[in-house]
N, C-alpha and C positions, 0 to 999 in steps of 0.2 A: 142421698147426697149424690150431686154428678162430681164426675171428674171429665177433664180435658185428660184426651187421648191423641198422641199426635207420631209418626213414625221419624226416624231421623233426622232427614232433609227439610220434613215441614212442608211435604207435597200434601199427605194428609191428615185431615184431623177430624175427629170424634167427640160428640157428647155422650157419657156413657153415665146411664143407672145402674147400680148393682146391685144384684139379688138379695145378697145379706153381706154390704160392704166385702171389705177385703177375706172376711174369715172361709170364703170359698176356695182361698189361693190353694193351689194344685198344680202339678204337672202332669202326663198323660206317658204315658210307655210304647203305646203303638208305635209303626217302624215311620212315620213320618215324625210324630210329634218329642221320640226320644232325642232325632238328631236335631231338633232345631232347641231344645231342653229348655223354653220359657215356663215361667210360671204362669197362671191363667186364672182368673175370677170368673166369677157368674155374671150375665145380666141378660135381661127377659127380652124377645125378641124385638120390642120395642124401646128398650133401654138405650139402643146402640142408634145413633144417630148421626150422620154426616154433616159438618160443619162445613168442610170444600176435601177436594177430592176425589168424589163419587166417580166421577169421569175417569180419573186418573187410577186405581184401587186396581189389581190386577188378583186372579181367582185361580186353586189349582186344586183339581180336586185326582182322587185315583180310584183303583178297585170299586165300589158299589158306588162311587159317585154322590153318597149324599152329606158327606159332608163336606164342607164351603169352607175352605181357608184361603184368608184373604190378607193381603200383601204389597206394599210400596212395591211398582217395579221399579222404582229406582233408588233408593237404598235398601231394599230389601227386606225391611224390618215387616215381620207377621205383627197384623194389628188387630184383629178377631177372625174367630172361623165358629159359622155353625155347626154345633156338635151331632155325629152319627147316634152317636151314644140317648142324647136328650135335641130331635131337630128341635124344642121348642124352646133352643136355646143360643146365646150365644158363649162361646167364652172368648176372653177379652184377656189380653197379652199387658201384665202385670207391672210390666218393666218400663212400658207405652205410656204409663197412666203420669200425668207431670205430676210431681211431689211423692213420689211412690217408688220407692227401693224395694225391692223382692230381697234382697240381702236381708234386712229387719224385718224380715217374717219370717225367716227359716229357725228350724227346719221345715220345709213345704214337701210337704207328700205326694209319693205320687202313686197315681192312679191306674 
């Protein structure tokens, strides 16, 4: 099943595959992904697809550089980031997804 994926303002949007639907929802501990506390799904690296915004997507990575978290600069909302943990993947920011409350999954565990 895809979902549309889209950050606040509507600068960007995403078609996204998911690994195994929503049942991958998660959050992550590490010291970037604690303070931003979305919930996160799987989808395979060809899952995540750009609808419009590619241009526009803005990237921040730290420390070992290899993971990719990607972001509206201008409302700010994280829309996926490839993971250190698994690069052959993405995870995909739960809250982004339209028709998709992370509230009616919890409790979501984290990681």
């Amino acid at each position: 099943m895809s979902y549309r994926l889209t950050c606040h303002c509507g600068a960007i949007e995403l078609e996204v595959d998911l690994t195994d639907g929503l049942k991958t929802a998660r959050r992550c501990d590490c010291s970037f992904c604690r303070r931003r506390g979305a919930a996160m799904v799987s989808a395979p690296l060809d899952g995540v697809r750009f609808v419009k915004g590619e241009d526009h997507i803005a990237l921040y990575q730290w420390n070992t550089m290899t993971a990719e978290h990607y972001f509206c600069p201008t409302c700010g909302i994280y829309t996926h980031h490839k993971r250190r943990s698994n690069p052959n993947e993405y995870g995909v920011n739960m809250g982004a997804l339209e028709g998709v409350n992370p509230r009616d999954y919890e409790p979501i565990p984290w990681t």
